[in-house]
DSSP file (Angstrom, degrees, kcal/mol; ACC not computed):
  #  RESIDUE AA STRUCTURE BP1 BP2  ACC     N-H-->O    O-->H-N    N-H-->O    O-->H-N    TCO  KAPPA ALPHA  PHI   PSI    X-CA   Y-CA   Z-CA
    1    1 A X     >        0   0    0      0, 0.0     4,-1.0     0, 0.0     0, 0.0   0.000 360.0 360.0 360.0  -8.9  122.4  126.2  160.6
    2    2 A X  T  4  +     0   0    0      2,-0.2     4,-0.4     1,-0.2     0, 0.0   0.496 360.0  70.7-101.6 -17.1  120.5  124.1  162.6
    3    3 A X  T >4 S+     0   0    0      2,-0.2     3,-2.3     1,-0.1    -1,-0.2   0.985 102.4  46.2 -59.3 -83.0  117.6  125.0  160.0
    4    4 A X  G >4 S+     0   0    0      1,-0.3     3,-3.2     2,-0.2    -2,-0.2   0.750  93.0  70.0 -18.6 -61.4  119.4  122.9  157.6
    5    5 A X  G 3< S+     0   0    0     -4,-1.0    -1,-0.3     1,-0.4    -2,-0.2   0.664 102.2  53.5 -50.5 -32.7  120.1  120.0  159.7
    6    6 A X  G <  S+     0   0    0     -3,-2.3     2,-0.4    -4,-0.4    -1,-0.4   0.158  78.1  96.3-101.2   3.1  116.0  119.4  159.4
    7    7 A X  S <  S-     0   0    0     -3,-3.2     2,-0.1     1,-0.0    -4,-0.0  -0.874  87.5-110.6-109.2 121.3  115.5  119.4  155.6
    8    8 A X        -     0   0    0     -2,-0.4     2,-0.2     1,-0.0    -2,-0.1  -0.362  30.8-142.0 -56.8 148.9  115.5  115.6  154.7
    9    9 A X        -     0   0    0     -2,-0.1    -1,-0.0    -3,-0.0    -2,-0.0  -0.707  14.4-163.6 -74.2  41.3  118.4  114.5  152.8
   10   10 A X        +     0   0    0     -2,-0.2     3,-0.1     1,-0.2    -2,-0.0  -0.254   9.3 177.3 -95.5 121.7  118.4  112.0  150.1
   11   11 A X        +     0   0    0      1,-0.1     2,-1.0     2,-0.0    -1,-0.2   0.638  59.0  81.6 -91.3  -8.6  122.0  110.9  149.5
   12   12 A X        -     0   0    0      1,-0.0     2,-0.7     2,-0.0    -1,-0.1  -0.665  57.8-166.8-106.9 123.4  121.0  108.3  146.7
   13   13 A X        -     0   0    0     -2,-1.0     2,-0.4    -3,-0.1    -1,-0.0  -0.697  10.8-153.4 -79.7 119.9  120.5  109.4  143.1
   14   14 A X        -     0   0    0     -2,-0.7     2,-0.3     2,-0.0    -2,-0.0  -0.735  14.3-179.4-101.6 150.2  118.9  106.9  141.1
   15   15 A X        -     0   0    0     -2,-0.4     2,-0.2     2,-0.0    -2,-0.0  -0.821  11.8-160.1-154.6 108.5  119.6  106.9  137.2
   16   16 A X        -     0   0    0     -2,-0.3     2,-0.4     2,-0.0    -2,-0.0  -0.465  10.4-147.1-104.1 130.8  117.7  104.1  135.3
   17   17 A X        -     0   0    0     -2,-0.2     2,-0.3     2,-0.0    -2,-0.0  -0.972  18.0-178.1-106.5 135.8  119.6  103.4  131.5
   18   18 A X        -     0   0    0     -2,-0.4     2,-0.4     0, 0.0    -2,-0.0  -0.962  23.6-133.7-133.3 134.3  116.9  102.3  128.7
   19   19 A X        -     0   0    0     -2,-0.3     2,-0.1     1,-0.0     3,-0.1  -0.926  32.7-120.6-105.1 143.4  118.3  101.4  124.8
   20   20 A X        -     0   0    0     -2,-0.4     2,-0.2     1,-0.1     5,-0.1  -0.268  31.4 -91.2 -61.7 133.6  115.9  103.3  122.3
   21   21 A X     >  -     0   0    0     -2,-0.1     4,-1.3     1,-0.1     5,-0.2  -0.582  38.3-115.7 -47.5 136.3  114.1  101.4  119.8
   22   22 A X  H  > S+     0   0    0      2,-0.2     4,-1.4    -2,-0.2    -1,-0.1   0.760 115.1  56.6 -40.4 -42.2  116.4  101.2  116.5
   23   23 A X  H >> S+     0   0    0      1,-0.3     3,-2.2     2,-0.2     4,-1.0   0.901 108.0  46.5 -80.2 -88.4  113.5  103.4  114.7
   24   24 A X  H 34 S+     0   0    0      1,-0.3    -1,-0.3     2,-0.2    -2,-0.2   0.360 109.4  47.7  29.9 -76.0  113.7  105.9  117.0
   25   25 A X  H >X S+     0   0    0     -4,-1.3     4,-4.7     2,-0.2     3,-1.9   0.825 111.5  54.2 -51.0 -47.1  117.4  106.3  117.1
   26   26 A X  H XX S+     0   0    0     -3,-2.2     4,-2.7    -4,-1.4     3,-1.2   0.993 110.5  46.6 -76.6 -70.0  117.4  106.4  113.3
   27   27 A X  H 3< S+     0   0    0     -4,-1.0    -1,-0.4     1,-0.3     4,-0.2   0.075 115.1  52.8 -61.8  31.1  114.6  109.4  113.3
   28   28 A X  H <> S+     0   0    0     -3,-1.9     4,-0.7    -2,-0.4    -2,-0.3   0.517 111.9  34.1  38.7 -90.5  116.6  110.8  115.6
   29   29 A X  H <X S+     0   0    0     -4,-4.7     4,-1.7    -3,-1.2    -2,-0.2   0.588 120.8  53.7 -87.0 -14.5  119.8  110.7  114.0
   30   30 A X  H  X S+     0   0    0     -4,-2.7     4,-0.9    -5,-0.2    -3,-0.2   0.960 116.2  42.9 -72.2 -49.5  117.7  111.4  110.3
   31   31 A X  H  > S+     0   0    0     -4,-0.2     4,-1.6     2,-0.2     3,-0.2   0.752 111.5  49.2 -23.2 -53.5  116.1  114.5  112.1
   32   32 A X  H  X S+     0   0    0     -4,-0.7     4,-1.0     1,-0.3     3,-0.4   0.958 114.4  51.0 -89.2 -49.1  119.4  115.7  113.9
   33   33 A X  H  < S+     0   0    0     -4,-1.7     4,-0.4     2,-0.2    -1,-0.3   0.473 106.3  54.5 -39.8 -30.1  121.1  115.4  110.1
   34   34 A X  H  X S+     0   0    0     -4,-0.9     4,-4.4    -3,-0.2    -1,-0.2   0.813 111.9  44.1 -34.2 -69.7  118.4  117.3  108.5
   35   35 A X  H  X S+     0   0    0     -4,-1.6     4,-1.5    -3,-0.4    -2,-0.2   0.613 106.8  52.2 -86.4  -4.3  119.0  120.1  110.7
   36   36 A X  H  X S+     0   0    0     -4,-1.0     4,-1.2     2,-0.2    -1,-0.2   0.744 111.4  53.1 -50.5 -53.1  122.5  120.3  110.8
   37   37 A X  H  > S+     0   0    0     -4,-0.4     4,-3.8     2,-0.2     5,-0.3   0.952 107.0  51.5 -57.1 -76.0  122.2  120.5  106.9
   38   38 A X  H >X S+     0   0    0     -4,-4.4     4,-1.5     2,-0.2     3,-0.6   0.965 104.6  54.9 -37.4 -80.9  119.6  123.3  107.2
   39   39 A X  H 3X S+     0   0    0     -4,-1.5     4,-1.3     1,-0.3    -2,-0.2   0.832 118.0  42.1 -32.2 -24.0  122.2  125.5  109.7
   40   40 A X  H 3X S+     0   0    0     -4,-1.2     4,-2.9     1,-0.2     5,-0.4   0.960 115.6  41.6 -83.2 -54.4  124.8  125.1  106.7
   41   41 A X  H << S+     0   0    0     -4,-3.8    -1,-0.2    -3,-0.6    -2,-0.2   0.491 117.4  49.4 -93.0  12.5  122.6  125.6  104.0
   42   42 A X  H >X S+     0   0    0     -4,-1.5     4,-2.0    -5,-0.3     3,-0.6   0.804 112.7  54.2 -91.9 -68.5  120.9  128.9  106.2
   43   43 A X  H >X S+     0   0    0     -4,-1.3     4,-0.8     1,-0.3     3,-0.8   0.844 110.6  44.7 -42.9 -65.8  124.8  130.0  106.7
   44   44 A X  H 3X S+     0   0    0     -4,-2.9     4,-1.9     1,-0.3    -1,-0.3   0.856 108.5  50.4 -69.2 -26.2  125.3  129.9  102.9
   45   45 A X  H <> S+     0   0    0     -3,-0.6     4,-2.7    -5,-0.4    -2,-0.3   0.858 116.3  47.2 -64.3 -32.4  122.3  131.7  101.9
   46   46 A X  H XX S+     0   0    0     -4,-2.0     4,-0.8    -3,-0.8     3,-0.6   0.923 115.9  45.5 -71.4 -96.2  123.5  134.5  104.7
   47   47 A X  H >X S+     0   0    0     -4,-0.8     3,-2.1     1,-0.2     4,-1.0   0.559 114.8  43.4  27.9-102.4  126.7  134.3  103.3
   48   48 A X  H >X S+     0   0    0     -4,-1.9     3,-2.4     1,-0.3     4,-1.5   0.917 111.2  63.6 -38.7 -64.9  125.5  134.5   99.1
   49   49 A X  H <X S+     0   0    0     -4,-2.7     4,-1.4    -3,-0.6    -1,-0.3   0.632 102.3  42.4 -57.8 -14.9  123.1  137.4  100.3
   50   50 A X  H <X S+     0   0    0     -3,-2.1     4,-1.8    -4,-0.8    -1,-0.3   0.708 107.5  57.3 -98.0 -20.0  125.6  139.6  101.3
   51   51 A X  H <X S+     0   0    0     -3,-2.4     4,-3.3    -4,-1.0    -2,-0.2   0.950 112.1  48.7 -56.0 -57.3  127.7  138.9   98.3
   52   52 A X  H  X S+     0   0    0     -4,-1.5     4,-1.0     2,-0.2    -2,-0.2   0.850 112.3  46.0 -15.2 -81.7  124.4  140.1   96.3
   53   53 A X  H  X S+     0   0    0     -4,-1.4     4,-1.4     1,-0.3    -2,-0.2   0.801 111.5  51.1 -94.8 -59.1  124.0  143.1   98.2
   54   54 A X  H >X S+     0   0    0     -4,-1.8     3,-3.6     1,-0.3     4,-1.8   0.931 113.3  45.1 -57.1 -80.4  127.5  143.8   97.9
   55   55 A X  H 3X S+     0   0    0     -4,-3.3     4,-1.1     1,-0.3     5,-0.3   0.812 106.4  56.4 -27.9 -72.5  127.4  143.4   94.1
   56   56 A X  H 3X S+     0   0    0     -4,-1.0     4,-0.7     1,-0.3    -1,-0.3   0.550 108.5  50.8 -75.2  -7.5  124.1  145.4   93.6
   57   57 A X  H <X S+     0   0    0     -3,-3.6     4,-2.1    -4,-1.4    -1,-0.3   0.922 113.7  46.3 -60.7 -64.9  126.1  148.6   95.6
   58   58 A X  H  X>S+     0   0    0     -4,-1.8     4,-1.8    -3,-0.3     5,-0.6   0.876 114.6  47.7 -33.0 -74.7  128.9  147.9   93.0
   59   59 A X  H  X5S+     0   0    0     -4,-1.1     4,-1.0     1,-0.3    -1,-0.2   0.845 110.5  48.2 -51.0 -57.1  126.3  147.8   90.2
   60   60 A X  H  X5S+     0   0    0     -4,-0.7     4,-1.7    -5,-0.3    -1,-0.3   0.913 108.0  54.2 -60.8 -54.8  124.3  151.0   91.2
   61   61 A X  H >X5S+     0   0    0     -4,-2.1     4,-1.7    -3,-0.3     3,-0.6   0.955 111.1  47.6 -45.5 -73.5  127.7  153.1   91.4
   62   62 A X  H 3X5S+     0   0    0     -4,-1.8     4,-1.1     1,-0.3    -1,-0.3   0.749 114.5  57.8 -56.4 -12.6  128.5  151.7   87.4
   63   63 A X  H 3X<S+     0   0    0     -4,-1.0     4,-1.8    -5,-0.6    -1,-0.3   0.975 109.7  32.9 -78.4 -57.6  125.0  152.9   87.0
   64   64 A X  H <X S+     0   0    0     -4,-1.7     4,-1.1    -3,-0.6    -2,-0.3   0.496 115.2  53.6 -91.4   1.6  125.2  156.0   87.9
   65   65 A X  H  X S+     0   0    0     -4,-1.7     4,-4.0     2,-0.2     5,-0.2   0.823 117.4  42.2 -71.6 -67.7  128.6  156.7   86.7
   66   66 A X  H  X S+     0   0    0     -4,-1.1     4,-3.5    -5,-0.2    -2,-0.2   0.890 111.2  59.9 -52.5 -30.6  127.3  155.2   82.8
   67   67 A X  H  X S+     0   0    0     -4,-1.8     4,-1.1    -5,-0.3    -2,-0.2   0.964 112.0  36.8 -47.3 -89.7  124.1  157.3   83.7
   68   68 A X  H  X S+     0   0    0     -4,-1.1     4,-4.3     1,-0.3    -2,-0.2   0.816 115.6  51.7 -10.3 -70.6  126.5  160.5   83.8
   69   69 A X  H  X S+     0   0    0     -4,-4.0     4,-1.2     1,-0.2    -1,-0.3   0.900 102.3  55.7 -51.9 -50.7  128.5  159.6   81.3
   70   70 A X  H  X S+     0   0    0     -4,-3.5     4,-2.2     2,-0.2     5,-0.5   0.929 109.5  56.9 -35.0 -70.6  125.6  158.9   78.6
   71   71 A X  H >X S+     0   0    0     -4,-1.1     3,-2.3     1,-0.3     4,-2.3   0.885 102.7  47.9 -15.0 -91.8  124.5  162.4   79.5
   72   72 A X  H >X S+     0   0    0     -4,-4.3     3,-1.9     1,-0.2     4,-1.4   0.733 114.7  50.1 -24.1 -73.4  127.7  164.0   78.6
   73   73 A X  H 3X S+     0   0    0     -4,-1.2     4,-2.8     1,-0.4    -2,-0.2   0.528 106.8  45.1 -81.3  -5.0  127.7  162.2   75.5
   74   74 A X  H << S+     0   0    0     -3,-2.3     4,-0.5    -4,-2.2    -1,-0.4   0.522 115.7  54.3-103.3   1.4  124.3  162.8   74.0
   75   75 A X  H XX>S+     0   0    0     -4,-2.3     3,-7.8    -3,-1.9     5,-0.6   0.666 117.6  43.3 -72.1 -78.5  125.1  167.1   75.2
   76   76 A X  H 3<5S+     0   0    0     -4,-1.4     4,-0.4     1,-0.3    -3,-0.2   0.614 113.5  44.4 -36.1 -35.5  128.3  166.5   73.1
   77   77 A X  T 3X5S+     0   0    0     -4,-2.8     4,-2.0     1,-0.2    -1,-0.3   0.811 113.9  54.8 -79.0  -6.9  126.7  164.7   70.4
   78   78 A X  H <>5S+     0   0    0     -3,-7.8     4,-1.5    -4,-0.5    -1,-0.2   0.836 112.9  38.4 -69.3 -32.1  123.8  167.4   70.3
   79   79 A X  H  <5S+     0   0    0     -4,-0.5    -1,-0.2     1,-0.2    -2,-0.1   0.391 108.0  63.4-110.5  23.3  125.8  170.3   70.0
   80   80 A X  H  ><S+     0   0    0     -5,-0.6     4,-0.9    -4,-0.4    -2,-0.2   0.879 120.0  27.8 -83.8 -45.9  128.2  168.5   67.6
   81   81 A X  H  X S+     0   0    0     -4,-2.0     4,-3.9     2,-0.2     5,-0.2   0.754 115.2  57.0-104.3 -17.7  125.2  168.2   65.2
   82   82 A X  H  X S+     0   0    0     -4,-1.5     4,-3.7     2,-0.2    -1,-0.2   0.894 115.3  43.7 -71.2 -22.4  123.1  171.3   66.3
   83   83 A X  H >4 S+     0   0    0      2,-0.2     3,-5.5    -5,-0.2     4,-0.4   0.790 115.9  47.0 -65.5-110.5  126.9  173.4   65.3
   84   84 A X  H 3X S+     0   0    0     -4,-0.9     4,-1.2     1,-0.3     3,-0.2   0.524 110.9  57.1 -31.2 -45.5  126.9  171.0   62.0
   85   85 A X  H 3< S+     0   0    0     -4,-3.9    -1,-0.3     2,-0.2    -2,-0.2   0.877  99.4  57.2 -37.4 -52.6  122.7  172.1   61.6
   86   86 A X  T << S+     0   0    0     -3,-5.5     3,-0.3    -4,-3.7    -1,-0.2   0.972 115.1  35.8 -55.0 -37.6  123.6  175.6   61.5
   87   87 A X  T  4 S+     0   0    0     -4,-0.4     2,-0.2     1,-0.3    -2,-0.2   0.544 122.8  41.6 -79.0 -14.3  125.9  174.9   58.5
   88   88 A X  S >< S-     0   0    0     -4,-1.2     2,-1.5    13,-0.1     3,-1.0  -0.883  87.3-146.7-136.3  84.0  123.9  172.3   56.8
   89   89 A X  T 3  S-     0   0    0     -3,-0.3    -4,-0.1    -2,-0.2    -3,-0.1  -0.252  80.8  -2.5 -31.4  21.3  120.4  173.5   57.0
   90   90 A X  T 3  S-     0   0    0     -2,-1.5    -1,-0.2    11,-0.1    18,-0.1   0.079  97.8-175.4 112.9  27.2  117.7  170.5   57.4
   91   91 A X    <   -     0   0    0     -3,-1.0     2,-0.4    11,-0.1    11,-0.2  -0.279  20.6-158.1 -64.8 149.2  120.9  168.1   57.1
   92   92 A X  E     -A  101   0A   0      9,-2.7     9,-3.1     2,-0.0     2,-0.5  -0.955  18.0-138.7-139.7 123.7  120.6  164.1   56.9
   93   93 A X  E     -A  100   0A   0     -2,-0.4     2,-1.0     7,-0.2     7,-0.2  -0.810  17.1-165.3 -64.0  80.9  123.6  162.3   57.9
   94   94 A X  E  >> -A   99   0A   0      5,-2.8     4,-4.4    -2,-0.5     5,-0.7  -0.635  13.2-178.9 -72.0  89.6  125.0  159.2   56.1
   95   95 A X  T  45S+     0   0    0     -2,-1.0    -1,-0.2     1,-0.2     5,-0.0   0.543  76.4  50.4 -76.4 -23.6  127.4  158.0   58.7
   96   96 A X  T  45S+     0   0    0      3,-0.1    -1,-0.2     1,-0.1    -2,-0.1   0.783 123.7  29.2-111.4 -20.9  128.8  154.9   56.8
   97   97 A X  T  45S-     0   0    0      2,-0.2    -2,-0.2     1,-0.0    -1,-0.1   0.901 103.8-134.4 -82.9 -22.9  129.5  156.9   53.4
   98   98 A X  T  <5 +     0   0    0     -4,-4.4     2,-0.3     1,-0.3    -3,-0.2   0.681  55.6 137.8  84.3  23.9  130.1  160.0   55.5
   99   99 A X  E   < -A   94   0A   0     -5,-0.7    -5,-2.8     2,-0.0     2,-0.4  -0.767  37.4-158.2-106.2 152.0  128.0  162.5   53.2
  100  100 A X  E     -A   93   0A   0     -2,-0.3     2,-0.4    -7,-0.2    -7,-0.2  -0.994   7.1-161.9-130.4 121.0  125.7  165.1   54.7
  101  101 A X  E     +A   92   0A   0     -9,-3.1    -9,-2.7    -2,-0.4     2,-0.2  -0.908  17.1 174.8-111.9 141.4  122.9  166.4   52.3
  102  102 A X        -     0   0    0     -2,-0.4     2,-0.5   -11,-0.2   -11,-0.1  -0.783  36.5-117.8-147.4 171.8  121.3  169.6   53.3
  103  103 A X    >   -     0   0    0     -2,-0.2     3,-0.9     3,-0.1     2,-0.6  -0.932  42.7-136.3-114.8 106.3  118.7  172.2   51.9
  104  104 A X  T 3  S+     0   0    0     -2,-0.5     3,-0.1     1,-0.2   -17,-0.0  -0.568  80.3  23.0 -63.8 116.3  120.7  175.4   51.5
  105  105 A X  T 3  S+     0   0    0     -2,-0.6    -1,-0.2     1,-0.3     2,-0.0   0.057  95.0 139.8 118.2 -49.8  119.3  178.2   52.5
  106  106 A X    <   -     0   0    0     -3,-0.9    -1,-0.3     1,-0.1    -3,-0.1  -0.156  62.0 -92.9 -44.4 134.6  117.1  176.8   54.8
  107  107 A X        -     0   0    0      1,-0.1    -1,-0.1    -3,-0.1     5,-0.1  -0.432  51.3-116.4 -62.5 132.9  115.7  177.4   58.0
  108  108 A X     >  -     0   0    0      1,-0.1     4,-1.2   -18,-0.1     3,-0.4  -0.008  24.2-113.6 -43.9 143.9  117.9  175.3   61.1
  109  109 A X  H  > S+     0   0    0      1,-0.2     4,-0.8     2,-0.2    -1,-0.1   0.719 118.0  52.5 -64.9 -14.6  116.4  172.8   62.9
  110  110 A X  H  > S+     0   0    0      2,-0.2     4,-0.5     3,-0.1    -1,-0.2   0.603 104.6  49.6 -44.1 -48.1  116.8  175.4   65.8
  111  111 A X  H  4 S+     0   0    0     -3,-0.4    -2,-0.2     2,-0.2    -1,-0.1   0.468 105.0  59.1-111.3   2.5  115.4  178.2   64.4
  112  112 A X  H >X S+     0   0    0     -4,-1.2     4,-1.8     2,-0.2     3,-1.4   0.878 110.7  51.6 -73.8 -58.0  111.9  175.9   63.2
  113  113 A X  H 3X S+     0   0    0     -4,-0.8     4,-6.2     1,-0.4    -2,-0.2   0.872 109.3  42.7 -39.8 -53.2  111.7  175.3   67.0
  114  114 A X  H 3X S+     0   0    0     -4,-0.5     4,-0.9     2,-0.2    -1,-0.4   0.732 113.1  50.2 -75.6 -25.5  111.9  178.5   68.0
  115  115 A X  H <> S+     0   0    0     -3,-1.4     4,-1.3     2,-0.2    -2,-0.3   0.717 116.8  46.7 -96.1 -30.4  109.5  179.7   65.3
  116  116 A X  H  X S+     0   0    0     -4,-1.8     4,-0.7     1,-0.2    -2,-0.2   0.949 107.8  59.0 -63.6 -57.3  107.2  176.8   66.6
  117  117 A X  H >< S+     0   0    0     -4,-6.2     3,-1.5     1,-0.2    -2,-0.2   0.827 103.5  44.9 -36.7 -56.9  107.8  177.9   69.8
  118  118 A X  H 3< S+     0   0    0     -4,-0.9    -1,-0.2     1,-0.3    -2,-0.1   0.679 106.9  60.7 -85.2 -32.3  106.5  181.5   69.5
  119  119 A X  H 3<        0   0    0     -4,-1.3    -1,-0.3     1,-0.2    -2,-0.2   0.598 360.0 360.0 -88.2   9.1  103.2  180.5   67.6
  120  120 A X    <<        0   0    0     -3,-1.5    -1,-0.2    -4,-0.7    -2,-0.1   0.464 360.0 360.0 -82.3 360.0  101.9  178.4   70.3
């Protein structure tokens, strides 16, 4: 301890007070307000982006669920009309009187494919 005992001492702390210039203070306190302002408006953009992200999960899930579903419905309406083709040859469908005019006799739109198919 006696080490100690030989390292100068200073008991007095001096601590000197100055008032800022007015301009100063003011950029200062315009500065400190500015960046306060930022941390909020960083904090809501965090905030909003995850709401986003959240949505665009949500979105993609209805996406691929209407994705599906279209599917399904353009099989069903295909072999709802390829069915209705066999029976109505080279049919055109008037949907709003609800007449189907057809060439009797006639080769399916099925069996042109297939005849297409074979000569290629």
């Amino acid at each position: 301890m006696a080490e100690l005992d030989s390292i100068p001492q200073k008991q007095n702390i001096e601590i000197e007070t100055v008032q800022l210039e007015d301009s100063i203070k003011q950029q200062l306190e315009q500065l400190n307000q500015k960046q306060n302002l930022l941390v909020n408006d960083f904090g809501q953009i965090h905030i909003r982006r995850k709401e986003i992200t959240e949505e665009l999960k949500n979105l993609d899930e209805i996406q691929e669920k209407t994705e599906i579903e279209f599917k399904s419905v353009a099989n069903e309406l295909k072999d709802l009309l390829d069915g209705l083709d066999d029976k109505y040859p080279q049919m055109r469908i008037n949907l709003k009187d609800g007449v189907i005019q057809y060439q009797p006799g006639s080769l399916t739109r099925r069996q042109v494919a297939e005849q297409q198919g074979r000569s290629i």
